[in-house]
C-alpha positions in Angstrom: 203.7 198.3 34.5 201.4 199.9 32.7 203.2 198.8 29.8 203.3 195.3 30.7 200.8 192.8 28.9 198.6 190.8 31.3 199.1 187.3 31.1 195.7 186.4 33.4 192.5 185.0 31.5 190.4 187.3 30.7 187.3 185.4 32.8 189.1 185.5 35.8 189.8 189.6 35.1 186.5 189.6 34.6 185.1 188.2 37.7 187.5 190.0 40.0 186.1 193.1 38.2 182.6 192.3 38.9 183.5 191.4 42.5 185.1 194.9 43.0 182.2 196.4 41.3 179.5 194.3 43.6 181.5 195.2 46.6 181.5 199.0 45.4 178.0 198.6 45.3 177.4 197.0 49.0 178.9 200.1 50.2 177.0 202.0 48.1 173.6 200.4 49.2 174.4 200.1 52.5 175.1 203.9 52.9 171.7 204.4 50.8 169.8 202.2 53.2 171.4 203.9 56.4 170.8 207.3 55.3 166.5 206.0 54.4 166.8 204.7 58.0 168.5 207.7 59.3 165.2 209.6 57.5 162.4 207.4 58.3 163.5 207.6 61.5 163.3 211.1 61.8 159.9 211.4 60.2 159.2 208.6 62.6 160.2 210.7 65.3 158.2 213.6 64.6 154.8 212.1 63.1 154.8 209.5 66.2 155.5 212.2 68.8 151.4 213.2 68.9 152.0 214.4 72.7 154.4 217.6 71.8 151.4 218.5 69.6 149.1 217.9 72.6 151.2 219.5 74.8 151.4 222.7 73.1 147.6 222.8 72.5 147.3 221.9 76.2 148.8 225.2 76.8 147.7 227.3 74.4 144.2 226.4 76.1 145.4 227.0 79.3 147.0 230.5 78.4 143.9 231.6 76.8 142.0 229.8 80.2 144.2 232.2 82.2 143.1 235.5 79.9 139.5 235.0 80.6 139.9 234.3 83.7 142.1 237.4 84.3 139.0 239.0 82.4 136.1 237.9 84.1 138.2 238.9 87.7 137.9 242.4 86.2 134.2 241.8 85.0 133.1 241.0 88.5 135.7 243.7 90.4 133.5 246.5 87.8 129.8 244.4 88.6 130.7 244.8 92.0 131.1 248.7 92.0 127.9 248.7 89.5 126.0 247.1 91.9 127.0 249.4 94.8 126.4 252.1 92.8 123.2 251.0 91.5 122.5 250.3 95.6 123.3 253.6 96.7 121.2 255.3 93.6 118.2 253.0 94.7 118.0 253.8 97.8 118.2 257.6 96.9 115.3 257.5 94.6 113.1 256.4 97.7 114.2 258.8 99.6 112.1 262.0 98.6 113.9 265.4 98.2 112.6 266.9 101.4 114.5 270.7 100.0 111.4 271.0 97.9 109.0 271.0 100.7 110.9 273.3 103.0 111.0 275.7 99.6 107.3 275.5 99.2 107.0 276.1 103.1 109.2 279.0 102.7 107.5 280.2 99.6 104.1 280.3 100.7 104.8 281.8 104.1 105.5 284.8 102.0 107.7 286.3 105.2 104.5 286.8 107.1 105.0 283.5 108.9 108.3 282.3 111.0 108.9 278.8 111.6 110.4 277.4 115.2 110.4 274.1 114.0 109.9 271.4 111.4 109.2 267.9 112.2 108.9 265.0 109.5 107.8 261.7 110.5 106.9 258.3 108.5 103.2 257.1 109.2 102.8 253.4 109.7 99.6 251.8 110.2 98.2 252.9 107.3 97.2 251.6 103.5 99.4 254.1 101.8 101.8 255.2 103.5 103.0 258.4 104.0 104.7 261.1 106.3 103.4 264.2 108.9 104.8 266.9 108.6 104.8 269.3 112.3 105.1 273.1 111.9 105.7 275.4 114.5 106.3 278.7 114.2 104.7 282.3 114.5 103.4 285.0 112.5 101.5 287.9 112.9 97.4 287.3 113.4 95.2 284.9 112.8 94.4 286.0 109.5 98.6 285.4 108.0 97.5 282.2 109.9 94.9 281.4 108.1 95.7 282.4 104.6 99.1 280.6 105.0 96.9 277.0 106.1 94.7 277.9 102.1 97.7 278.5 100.6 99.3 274.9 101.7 95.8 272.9 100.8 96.6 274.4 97.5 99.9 273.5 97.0 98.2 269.8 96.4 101.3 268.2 98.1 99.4 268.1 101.0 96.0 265.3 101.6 95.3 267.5 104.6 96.4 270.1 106.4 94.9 271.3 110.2 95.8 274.0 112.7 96.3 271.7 116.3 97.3 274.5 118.4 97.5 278.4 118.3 98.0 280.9 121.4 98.7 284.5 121.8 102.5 285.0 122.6 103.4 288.9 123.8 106.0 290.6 122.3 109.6 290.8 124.2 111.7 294.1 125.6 111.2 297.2 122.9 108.0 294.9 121.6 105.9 294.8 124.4 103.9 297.5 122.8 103.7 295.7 119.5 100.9 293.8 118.5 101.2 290.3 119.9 101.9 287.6 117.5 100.5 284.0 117.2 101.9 281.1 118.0 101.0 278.2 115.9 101.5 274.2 115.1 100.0 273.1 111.8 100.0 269.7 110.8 99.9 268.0 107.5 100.0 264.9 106.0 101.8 264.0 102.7 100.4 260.5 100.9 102.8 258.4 99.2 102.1 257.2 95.7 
């Protein structure tokens, strides 16, 4: 048929042409103008959707919320054992370091006095403040006696220093021969400040 002429006007060939050709391009159009739909949907879809973006920075705050506050429960768990610490090391510095005294006792006795027993107290009632210190003890006459009360008064650690009692104690068993020796009690008083 390919062969065979046409016998149609050439208007109406034409025409049929241009109505195949507009329909082609219905189609055509109408797939263009779905597939812009299709796409401006989409975008519509994401640029409308503000709460995903809220959402994720919603928790993105509340992660990093969630660090600090994991940090600051450390922060005051370490305060805590500062502050114990810090408790325990103040109320160590008030306390004076009573080894020095006995050291100085000892020193100054110069093993010609023997001490019984050593009694601190806290004085109240006064300005200052301050402790007595109670010695008893022996040694060997009145004169270790007395040059160990001089050698206290200059130590300075001492505002006063007085001999309260002394008496003659007899020596014991293999002793009783031996010279006697003197009891004593000596007390001092230690200022504050």
């Amino acid at each position: 048929m390919a062969n065979e002429p046409n016998l149609m006007p050439e208007y109406l060939l034409e025409r049929r042409s241009r109505r195949r050709r507009i329909l082609q391009w219905r189609y055509v159009l109408g797939m263009e103008i779905c597939a812009v739909g299709a796409a401006v949907a989409l975008l519509m879809a994401q640029v409308e959707d503000p709460a995903s973006e809220t959402r994720e920075a919603v928790q993105e705050t509340v992660g990093q919320i969630d660090v600090v506050s994991a940090a600051v429960s450390e922060a005051r768990v370490k305060l805590q054992e500062v502050q114990q610490r810090l408790a325990v090391a103040q109320e160590v510095v008030r306390k004076p370091d009573w080894s020095i005294l006995i050291t100085t006792l000892a020193w100054e006795g110069q093993g010609k006095v023997v001490f019984d027993s050593l009694q601190l107290s806290g004085e109240s009632g006064t300005d200052a403040g301050g402790y007595r210190v109670s010695m008893t003890g022996t040694c060997d006459g009145q004169r270790n006696l007395t040059d160990f009360v001089q050698s206290l008064e200059r130590t300075g650690l001492f505002s006063r220093v007085k001999i309260t009692h002394t008496q003659s104690i007899a020596g014991a068993g293999a002793e009783k021969d031996a010279a006697a020796r003197l009891g004593f009690t000596i007390d001092a008083r230690i200022d504050e400040g």
